[in-house]
N, C-alpha and C positions, 0 to 999 in steps of 0.2 A: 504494500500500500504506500503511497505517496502522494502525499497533499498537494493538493496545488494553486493552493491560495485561498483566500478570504471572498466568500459571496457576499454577504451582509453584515451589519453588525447591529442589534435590536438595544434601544432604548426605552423605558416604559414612561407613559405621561397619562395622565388621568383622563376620565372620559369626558368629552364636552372641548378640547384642547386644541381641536385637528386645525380649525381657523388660524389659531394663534401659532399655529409651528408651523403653517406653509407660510405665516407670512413671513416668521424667521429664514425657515431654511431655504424657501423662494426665493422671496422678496429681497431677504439679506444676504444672504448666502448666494445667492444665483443660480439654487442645486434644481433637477428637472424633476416634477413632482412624475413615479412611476404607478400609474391603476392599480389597484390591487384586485387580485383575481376574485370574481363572483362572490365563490364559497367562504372567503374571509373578509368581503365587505362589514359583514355585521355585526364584527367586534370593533368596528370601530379601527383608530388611526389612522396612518398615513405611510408612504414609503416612498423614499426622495434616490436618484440616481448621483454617486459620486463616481467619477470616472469610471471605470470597470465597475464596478462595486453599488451596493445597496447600502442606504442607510433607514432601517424599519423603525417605527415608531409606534409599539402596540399598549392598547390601554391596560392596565392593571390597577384592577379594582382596589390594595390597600397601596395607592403609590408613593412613592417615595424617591425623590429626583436622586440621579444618581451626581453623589458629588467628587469620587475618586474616581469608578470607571469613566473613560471617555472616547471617544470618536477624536479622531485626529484629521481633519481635511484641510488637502495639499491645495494652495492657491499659487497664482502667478501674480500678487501683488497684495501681498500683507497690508500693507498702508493702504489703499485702497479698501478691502475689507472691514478693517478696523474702523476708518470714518465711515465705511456704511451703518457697524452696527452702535458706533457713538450716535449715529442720527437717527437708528431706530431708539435710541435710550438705552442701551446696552452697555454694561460697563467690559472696559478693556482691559485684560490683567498682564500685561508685558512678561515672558520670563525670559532669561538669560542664563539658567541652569544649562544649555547644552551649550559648550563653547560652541561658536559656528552655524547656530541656527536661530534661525528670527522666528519667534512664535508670541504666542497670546494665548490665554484661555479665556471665553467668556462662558454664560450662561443661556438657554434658551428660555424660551416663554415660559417653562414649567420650571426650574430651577436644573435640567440638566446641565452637565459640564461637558462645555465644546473646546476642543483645541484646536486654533486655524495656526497652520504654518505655510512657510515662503519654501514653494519646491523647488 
């Protein structure tokens, strides 16, 4: 067996929320919102395209934003990003912990932790 990479990665955000995270991960983010198939429209969320990759965002009835795990999505322009999500109200958290990479963590609509870096 041999892996071959990452299809998705699922974040949980409470029911009623789906508005408020495409307009994050749309709106702010620029990510391509993906349909989700029939038979799982009716638990609700949402599921956004990041390069290759999926980013799922399914409801869980006792939720609890996740504030260590996170999504890491690779941009072509960090400072661009970042004054997007200052102008959505978003605060910007700079870190410098990796020599050699420019990154930030913010928050989404629900209190998830998003990491946007400079690929």
């Amino acid at each position: 067996m041999t892996a071959l990479g990452l299809h998705h990665v699922q974040l949980t955000c409470p029911s009623g929320s789906e508005e408020a995270l495409r307009g994050f991960y749309s709106g702010v983010l620029g990510l391509a919102e993906i349909e989700k198939p029939e038979r799982l429209r009716t638990r609700g969320g949402c599921w956004f395209q990041v390069g290759p990759q999926e980013l799922h965002l399914g409801v869980q009835e006792m939720f609890t934003p996740a504030k260590k795990a996170h999504p890491c999505v690779l941009v072509d322009d960090l400072d661009a990003v970042a004054a997007a999500v200052r102008a959505a109200g978003g605060e910007v958290r700079p870190s410098d912990d990796i020599p050699g990479v420019r990154r930030f963590h913010t928050d989404d609509p629900v209190g998830n932790r998003v990491e946007i870096q400079q690929a």
